[in-house]
PDB file of N, CA, C and O in Angstrom:
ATOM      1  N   UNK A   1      67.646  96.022  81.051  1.00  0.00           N
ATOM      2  CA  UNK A   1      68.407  97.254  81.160  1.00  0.00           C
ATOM      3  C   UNK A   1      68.311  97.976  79.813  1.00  0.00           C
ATOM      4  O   UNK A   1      68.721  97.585  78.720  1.00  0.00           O
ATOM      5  N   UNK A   2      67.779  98.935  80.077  1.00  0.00           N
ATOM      6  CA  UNK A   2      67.796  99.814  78.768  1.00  0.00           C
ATOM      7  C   UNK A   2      69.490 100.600  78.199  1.00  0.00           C
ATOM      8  O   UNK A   2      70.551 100.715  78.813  1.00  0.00           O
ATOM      9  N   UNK A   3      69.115 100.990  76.880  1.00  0.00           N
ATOM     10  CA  UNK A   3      70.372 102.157  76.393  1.00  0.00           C
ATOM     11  C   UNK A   3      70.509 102.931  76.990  1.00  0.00           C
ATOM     12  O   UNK A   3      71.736 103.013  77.035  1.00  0.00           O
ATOM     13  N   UNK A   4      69.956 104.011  77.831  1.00  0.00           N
ATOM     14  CA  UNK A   4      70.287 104.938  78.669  1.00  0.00           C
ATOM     15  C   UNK A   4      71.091 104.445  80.007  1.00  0.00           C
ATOM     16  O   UNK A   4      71.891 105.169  80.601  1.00  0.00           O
ATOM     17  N   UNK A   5      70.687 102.800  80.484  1.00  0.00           N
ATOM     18  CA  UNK A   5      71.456 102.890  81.815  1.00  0.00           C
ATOM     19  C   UNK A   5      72.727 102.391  81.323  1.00  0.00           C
ATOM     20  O   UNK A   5      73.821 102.525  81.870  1.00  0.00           O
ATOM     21  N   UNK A   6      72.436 101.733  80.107  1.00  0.00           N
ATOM     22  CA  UNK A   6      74.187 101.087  79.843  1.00  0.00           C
ATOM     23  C   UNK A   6      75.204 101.975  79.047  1.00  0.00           C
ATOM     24  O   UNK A   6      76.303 101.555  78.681  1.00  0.00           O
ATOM     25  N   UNK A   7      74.736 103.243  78.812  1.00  0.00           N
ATOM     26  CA  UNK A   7      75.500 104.144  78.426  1.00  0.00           C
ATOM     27  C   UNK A   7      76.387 104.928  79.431  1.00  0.00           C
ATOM     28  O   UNK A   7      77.497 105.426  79.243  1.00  0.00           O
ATOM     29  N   UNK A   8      75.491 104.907  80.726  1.00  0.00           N
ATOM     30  CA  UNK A   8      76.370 105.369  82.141  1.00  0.00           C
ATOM     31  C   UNK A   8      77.472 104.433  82.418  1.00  0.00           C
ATOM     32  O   UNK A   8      78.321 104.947  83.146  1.00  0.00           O
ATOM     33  N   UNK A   9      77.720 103.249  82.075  1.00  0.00           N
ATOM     34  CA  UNK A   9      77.943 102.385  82.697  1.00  0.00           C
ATOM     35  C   UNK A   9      80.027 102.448  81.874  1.00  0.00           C
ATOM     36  O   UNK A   9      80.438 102.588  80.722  1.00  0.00           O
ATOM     37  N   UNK A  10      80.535 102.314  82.830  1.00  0.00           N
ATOM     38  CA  UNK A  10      82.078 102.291  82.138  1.00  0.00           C
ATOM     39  C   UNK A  10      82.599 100.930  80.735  1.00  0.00           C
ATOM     40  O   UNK A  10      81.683 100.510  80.029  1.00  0.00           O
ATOM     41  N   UNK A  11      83.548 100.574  80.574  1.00  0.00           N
ATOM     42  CA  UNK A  11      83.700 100.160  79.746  1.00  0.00           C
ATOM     43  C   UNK A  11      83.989  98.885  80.402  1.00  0.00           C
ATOM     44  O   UNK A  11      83.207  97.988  80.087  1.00  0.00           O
ATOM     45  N   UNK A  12      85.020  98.532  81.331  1.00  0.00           N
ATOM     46  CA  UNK A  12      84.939  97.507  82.152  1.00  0.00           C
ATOM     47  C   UNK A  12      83.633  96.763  82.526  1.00  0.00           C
ATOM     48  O   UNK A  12      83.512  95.539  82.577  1.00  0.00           O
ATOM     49  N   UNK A  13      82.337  98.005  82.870  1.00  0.00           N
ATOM     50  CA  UNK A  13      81.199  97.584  83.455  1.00  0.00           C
ATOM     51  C   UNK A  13      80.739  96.741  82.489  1.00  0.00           C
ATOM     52  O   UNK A  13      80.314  95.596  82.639  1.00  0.00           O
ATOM     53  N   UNK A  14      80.870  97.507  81.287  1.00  0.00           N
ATOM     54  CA  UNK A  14      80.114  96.721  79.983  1.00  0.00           C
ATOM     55  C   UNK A  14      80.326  95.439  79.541  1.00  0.00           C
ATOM     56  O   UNK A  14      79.474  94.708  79.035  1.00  0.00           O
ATOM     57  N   UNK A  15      81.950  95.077  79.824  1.00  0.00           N
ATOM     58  CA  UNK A  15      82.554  93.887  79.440  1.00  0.00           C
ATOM     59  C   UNK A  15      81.842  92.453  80.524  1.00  0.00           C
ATOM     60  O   UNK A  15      81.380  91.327  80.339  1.00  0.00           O
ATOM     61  N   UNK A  16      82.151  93.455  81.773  1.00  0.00           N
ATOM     62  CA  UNK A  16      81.725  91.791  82.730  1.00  0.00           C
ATOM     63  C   UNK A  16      80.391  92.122  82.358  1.00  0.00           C
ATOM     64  O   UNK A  16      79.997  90.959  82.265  1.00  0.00           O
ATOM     65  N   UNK A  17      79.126  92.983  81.998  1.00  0.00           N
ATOM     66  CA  UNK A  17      77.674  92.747  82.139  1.00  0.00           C
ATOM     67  C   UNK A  17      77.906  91.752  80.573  1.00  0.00           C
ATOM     68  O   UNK A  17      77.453  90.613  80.685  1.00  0.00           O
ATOM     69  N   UNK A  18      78.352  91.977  79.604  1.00  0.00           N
ATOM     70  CA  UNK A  18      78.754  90.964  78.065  1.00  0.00           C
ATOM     71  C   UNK A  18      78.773  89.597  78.506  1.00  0.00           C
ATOM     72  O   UNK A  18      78.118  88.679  78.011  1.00  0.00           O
ATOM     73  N   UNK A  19      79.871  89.503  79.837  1.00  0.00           N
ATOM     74  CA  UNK A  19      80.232  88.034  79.902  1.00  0.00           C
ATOM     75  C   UNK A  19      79.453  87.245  80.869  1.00  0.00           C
ATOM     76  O   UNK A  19      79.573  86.028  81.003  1.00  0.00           O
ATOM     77  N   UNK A  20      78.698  87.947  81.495  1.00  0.00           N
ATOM     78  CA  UNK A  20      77.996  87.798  82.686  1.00  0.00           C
ATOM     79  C   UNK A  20      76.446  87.207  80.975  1.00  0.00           C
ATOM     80  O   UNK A  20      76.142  86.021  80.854  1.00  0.00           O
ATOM     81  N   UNK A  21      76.143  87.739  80.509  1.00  0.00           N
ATOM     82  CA  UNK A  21      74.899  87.570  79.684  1.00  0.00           C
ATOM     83  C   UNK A  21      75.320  86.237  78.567  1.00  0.00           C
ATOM     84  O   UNK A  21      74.438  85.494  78.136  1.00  0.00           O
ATOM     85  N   UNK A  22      76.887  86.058  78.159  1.00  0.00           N
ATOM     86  CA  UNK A  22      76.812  85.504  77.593  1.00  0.00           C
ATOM     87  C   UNK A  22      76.569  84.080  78.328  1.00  0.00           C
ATOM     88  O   UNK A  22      76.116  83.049  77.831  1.00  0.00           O
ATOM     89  N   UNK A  23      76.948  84.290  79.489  1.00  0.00           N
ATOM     90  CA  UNK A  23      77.044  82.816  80.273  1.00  0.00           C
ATOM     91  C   UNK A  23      75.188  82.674  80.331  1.00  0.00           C
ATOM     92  O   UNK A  23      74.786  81.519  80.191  1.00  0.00           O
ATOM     93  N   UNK A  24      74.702  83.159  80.417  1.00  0.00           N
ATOM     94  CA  UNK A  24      73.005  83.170  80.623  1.00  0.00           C
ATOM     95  C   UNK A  24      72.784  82.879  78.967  1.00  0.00           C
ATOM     96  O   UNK A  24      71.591  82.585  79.052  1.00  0.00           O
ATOM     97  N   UNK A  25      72.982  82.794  78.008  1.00  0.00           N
ATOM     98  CA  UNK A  25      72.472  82.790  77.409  1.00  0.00           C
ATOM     99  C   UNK A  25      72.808  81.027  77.397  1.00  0.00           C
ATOM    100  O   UNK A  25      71.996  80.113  77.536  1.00  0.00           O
ATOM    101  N   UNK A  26      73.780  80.977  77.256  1.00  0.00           N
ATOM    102  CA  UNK A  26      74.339  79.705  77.001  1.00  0.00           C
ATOM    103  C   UNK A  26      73.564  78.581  77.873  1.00  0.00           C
ATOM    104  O   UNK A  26      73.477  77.430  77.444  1.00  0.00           O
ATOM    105  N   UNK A  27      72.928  79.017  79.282  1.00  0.00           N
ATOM    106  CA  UNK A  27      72.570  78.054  79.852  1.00  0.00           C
ATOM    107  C   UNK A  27      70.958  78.377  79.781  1.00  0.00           C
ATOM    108  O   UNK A  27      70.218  77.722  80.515  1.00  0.00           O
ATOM    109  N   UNK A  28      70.423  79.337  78.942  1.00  0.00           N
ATOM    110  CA  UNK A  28      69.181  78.912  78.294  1.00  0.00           C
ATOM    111  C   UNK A  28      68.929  78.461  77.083  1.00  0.00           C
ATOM    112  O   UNK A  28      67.837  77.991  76.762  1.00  0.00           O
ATOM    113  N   UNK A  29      70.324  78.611  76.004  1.00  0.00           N
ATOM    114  CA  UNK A  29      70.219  77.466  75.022  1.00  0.00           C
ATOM    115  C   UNK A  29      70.402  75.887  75.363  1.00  0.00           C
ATOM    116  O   UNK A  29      70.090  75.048  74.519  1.00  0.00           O
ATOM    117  N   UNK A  30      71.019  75.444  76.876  1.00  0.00           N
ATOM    118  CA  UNK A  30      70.756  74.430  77.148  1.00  0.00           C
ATOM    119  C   UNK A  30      69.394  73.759  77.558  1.00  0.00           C
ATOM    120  O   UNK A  30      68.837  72.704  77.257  1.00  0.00           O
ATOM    121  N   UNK A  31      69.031  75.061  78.556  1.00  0.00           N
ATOM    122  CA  UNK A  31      67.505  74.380  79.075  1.00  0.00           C
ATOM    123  C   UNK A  31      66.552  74.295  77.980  1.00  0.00           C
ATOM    124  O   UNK A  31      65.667  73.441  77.920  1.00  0.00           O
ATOM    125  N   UNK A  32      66.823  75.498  76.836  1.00  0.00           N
ATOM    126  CA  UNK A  32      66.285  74.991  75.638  1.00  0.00           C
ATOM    127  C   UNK A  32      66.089  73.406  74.759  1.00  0.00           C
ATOM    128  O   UNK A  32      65.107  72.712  74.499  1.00  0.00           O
ATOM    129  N   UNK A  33      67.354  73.299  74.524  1.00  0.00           N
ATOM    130  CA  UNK A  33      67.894  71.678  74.282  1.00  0.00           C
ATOM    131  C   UNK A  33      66.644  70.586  75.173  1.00  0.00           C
ATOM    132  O   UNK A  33      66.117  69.559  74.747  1.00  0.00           O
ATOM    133  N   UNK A  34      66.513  71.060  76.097  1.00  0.00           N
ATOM    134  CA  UNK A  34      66.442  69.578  77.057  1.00  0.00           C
ATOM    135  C   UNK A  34      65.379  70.049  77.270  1.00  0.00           C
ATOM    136  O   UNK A  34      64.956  69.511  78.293  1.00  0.00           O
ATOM    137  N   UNK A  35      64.156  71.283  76.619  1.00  0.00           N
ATOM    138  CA  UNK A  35      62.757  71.005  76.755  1.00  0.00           C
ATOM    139  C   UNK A  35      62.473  71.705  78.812  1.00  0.00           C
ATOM    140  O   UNK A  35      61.477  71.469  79.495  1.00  0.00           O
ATOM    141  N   UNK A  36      63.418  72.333  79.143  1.00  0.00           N
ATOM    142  CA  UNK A  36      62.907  72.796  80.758  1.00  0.00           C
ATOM    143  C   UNK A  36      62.634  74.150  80.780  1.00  0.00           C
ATOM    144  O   UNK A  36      62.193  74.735  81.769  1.00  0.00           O
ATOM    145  N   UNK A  37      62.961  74.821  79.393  1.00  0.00           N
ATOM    146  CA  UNK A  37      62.628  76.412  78.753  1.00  0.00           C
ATOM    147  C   UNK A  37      61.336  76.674  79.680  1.00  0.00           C
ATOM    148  O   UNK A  37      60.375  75.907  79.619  1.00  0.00           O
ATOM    149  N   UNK A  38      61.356  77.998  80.702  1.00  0.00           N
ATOM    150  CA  UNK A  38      60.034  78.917  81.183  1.00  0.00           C
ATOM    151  C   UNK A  38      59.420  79.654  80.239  1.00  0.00           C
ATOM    152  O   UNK A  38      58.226  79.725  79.949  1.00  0.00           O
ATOM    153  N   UNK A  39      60.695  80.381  79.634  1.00  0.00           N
ATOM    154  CA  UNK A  39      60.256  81.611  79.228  1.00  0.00           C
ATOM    155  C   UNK A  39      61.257  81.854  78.026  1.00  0.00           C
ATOM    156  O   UNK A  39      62.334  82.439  78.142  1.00  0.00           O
ATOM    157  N   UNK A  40      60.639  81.210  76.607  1.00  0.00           N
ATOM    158  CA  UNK A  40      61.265  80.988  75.093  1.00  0.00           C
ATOM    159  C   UNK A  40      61.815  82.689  75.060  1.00  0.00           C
ATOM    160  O   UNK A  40      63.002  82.991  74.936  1.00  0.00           O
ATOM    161  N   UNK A  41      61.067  83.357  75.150  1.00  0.00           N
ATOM    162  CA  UNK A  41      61.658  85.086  75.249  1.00  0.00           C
ATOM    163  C   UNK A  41      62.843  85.317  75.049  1.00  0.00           C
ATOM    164  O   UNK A  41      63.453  85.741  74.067  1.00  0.00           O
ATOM    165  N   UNK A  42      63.256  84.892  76.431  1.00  0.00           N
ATOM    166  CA  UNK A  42      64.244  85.235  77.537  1.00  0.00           C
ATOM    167  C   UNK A  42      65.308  84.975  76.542  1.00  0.00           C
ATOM    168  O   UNK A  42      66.267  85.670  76.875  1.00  0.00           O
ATOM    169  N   UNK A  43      65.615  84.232  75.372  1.00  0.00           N
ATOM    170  CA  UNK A  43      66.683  84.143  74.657  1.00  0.00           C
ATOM    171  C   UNK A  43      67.352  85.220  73.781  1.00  0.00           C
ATOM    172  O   UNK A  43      68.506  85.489  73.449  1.00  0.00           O
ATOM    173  N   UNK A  44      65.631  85.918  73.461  1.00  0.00           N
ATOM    174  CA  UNK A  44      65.705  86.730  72.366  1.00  0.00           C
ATOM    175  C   UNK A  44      66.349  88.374  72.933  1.00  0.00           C
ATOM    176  O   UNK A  44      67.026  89.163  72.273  1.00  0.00           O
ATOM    177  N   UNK A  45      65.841  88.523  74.422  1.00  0.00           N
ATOM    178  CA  UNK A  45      66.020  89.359  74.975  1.00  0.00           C
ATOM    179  C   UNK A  45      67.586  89.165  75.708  1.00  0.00           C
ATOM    180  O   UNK A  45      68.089  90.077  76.365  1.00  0.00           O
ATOM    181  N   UNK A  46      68.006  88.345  75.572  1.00  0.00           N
ATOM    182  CA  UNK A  46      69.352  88.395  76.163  1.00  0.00           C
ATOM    183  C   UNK A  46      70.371  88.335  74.784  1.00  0.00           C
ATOM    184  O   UNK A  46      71.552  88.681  74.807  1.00  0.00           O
ATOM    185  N   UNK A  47      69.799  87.927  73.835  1.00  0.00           N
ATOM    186  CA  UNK A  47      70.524  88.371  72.658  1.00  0.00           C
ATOM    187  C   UNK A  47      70.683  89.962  72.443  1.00  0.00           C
ATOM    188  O   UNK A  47      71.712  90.635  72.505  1.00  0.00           O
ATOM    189  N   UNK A  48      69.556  90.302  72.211  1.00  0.00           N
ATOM    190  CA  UNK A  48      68.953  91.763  71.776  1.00  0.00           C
ATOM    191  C   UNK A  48      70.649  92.805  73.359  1.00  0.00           C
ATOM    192  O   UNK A  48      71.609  93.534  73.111  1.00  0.00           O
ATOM    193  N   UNK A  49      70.136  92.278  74.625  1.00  0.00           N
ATOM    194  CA  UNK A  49      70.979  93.099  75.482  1.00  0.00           C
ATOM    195  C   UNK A  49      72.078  92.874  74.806  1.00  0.00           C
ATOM    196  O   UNK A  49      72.443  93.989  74.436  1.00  0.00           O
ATOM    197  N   UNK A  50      73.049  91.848  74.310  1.00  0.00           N
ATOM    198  CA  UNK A  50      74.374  91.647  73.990  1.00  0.00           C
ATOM    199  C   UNK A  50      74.892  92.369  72.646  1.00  0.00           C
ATOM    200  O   UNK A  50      76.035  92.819  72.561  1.00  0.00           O
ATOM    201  N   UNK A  51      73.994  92.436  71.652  1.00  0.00           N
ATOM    202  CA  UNK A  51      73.724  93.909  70.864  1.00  0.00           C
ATOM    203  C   UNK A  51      73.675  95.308  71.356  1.00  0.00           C
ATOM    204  O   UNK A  51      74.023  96.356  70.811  1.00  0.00           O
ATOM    205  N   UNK A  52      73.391  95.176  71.995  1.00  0.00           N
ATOM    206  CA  UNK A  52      73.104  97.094  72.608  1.00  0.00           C
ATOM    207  C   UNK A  52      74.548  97.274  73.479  1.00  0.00           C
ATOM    208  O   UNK A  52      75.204  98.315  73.455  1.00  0.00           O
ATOM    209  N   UNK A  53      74.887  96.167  74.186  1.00  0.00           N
ATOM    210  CA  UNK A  53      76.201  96.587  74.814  1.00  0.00           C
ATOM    211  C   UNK A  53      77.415  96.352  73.674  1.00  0.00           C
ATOM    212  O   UNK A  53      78.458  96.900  74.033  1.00  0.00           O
ATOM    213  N   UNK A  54      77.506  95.719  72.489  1.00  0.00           N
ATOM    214  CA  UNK A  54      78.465  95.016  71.400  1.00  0.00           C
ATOM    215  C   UNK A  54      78.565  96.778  70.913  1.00  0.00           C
ATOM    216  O   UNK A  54      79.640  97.349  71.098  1.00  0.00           O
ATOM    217  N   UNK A  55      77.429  97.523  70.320  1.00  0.00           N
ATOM    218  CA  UNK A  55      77.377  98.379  69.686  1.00  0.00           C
ATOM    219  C   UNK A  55      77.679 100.057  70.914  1.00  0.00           C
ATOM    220  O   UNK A  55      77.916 101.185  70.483  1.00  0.00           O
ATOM    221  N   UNK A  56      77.578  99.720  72.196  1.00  0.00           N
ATOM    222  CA  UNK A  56      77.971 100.924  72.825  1.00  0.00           C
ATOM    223  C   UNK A  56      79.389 100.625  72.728  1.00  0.00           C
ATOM    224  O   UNK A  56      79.885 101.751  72.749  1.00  0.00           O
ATOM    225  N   UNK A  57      80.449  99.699  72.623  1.00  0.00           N
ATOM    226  CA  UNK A  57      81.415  99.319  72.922  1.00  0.00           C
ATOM    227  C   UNK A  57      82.416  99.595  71.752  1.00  0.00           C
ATOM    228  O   UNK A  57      83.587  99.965  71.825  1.00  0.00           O
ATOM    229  N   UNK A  58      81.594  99.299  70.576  1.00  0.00           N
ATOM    230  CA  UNK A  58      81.901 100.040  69.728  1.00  0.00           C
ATOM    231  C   UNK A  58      82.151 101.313  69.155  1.00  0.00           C
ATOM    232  O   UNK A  58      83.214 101.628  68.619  1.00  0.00           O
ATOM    233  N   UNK A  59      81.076 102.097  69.286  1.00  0.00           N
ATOM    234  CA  UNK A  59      80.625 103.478  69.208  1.00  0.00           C
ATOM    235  C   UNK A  59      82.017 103.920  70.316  1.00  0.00           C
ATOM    236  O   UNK A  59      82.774 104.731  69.783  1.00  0.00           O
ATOM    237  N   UNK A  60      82.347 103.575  71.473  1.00  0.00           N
ATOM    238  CA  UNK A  60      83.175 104.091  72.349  1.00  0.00           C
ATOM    239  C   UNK A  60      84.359 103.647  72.070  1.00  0.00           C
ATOM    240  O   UNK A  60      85.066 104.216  72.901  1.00  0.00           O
ATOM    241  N   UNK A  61      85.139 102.887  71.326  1.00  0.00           N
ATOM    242  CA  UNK A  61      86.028 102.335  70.595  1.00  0.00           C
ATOM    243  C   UNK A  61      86.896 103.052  69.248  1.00  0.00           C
ATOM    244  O   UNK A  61      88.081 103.171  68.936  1.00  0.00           O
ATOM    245  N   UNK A  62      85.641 103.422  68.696  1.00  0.00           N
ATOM    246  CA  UNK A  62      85.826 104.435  67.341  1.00  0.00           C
ATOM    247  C   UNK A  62      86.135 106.310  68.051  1.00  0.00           C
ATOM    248  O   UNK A  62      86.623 107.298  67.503  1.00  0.00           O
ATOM    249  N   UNK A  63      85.631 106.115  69.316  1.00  0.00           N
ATOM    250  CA  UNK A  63      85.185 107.603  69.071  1.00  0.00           C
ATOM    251  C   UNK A  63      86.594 108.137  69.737  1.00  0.00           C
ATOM    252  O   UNK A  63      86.819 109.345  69.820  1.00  0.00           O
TER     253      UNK A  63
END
């Protein structure tokens, strides 16, 4: 999901898509752990999303 679609997206939306990613991340630092990793990426890119929504949340916080 890019910055443009998560900028449409309400503030509620933003929170469960946050908690919804953090739970994914968590269970690819496990499959990490235990060597069943597809796709090493997929960590970096679900970090990177939890940044872009941390910082719209912000920006909409201040403003």
């Amino acid at each position: 999901m890019n910055t443009a679609e998560l900028r449409d997206k309400s503030i509620d939306e933003l929170n469960t898509r946050e908690h919804e990613l953090r739970e994914q991340l968590f269970k690819l630092r496990f499959q990490s752990a235990t060597g069943h990793m597809e796709n090493p990426m997929k960590i970096r890119e679900v970090r990177r999303e939890i940044a872009r929504i941390k910082t719209l949340l912000n920006e909409r916080s201040r403003a």
